[in-house]
N, C-alpha and C positions, 0 to 999 in steps of 0.2 A: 453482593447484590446481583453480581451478572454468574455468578458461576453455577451452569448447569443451567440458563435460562431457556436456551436454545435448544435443550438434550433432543437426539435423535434427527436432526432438522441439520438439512441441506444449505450451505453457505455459498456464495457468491462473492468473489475478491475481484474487484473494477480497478484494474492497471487502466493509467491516460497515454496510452500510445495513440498512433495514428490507425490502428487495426478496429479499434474500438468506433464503434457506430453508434450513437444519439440513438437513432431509432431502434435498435436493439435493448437498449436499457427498458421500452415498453414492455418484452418480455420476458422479463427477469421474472415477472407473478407475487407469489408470495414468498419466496426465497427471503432469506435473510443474507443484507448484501453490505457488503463494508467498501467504504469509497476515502477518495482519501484527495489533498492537496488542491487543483483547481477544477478537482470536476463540478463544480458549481457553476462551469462556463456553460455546462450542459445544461441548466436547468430550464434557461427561455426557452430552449424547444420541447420541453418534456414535461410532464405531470408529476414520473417518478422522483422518489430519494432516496439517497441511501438510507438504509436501518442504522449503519453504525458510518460516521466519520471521523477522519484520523489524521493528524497530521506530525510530523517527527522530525521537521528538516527547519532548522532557525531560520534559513533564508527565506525559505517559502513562507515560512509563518511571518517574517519583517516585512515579505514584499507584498503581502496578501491582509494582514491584519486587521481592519474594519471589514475587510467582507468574511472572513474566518467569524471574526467574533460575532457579526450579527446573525451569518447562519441559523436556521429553523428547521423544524421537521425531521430531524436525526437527532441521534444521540453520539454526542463529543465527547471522545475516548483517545485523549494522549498521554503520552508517557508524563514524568512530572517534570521532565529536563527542560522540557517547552516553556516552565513557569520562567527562568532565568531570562526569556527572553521577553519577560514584563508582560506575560498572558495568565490570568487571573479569573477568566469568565465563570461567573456561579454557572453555566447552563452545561460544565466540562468536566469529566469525570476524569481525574486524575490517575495512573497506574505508578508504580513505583518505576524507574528504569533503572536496568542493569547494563550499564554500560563496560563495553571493551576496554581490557588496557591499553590499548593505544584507537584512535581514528586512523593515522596516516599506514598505520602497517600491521594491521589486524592479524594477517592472518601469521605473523611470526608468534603466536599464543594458539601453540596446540589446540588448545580447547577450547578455540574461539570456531564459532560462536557460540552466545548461551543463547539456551530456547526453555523457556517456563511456559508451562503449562498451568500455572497457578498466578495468576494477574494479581493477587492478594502480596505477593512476591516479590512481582515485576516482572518487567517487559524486556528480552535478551534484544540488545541492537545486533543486526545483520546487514547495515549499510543499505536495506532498503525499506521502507513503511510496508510492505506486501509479509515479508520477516513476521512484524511484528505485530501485525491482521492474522496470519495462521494462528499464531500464538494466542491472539484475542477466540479464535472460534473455537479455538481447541479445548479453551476455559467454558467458554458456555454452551460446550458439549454437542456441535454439531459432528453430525455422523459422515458428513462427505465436503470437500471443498473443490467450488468449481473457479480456478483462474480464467479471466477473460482479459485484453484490451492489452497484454504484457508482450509486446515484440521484443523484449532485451536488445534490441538494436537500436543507436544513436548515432545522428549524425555530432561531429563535432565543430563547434567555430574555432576559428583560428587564432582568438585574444583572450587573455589568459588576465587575471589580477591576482595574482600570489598564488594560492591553492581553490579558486576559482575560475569560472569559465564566465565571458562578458557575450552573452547573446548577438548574435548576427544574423535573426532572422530563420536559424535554421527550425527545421520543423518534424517537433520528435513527440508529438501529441497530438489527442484527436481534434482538436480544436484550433485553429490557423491563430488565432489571439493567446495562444499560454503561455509564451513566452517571448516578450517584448526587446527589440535589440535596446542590447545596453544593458538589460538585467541580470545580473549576478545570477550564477547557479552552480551546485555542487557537479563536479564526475563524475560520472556512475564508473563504475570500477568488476566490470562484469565478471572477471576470475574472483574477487570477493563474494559478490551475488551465488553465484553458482554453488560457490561452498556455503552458504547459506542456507539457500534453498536444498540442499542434497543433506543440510540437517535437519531441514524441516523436514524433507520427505522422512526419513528415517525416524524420525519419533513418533511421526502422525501414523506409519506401516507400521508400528510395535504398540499401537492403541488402537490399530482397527480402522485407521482413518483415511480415506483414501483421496489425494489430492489429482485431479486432473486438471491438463490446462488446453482450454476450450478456446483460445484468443483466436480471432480468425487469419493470425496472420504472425511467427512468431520464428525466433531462431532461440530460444529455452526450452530444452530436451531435457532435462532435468525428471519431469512429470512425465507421465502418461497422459498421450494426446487427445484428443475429444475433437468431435465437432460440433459448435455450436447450435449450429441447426436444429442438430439431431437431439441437444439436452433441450433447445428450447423452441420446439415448434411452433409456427406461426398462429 
């Protein structure tokens, strides 16, 4: 159903860092844009939505789930790993997922990560939802992808619950409410990421595809840099 809907047509991937600006998302236009996890904090001050949202991290989906599922005005596009976590919504379009042999140590598998280009397939995890958005546009045949809102920088708290991090207020998104002390949340694991992203870039440059990243504020050199301004004038 989705493949090749978008052919030829410019995408937009909204990372929730603190780089990322509310009012900026006015200018997105007619883009086709994939958003993903709490950016629905965004939505009281803004008109726009995203085209496509996504979510891929069980915590986020546990600690979010009435307002994930009542979501409107996008089209809900997760892997089908998400289902395990008792999400069922008819209004979600389910992808196969191909997951890693391991979570904890990925990258001891050469040929980690996987990247599909055919959603019919499944969805390669890359240890971050942005991974597995390229993967999504690449299917419905956009010609260019613009990252925005991705600083790959985080601060860390200092309380731990096994292979979890327990919120302390720090502030690693655009929005001062995303995440509540005391809330559970994964590590980003950025020497994972980077290998990631540098197989994204690598399949997307051998289909023609060209990924930039336009976030106004960013320490992921991965891409070729962009300024926002300049793809999205006022």
């Amino acid at each position: 159903m989705l493949r090749g809907r978008h052919k030829g047509q410019r995408a937009v991937i909204i990372g929730n860092g603190p780089s990322l600006l509310i009012k900026d998302l006015e200018r997105l236009g007619n883009d086709i844009t994939f958003a993903s996890n709490k950016i629905f904090l965004a939505y009281g001050e803004t008109k726009w939505r995203p085209t496509y949202y996504t979510v891929e991290d069980h915590l986020v989906l546990k600690n979010n789930f009435s307002e994930i599922y009542n979501l409107q005005d996008s089209t809900k596009l997760f892997p089908s790993n998400t289902r395990d976590s008792g999400y069922f919504a008819a209004d979600t379009i389910f992808a196969p997922s191909l997951q890693p042999k391991s979570y904890e140590t990925p990258l001891e598998d050469q040929n980690f990560p996987e990247f599909s280009t055919d959603l019919c397939r499944g969805i390669g995890w890359g240890s971050t939802v942005v991974y597995s958005q390229i993967q999504m546009a690449l299917h419905m045949g956009c010609r260019e992808i613009i990252l925005i809102g991705i600083d790959h920088n985080y601060e860390l708290p200092t309380k731990s619950d096994g292979k979890v991090f327990v919120g302390e207020g720090e502030q690693n998104h655009f929005h001062p409410d995303y995440r509540q002390p005391g809330e559970k949340w994964h590590p980003p694991n950025l020497d994972v990421l980077e290998v990631s992203y540098r197989k994204a870039r690598k399949v997307c440059e051998s289909r023609g595809v060209l990924i930039v990243n336009a976030s106004r504020q960013t320490q992921l050199e991965v891409f070729q840099r962009a300024d926002f301004d300049n793809i999205f004038p006022r």
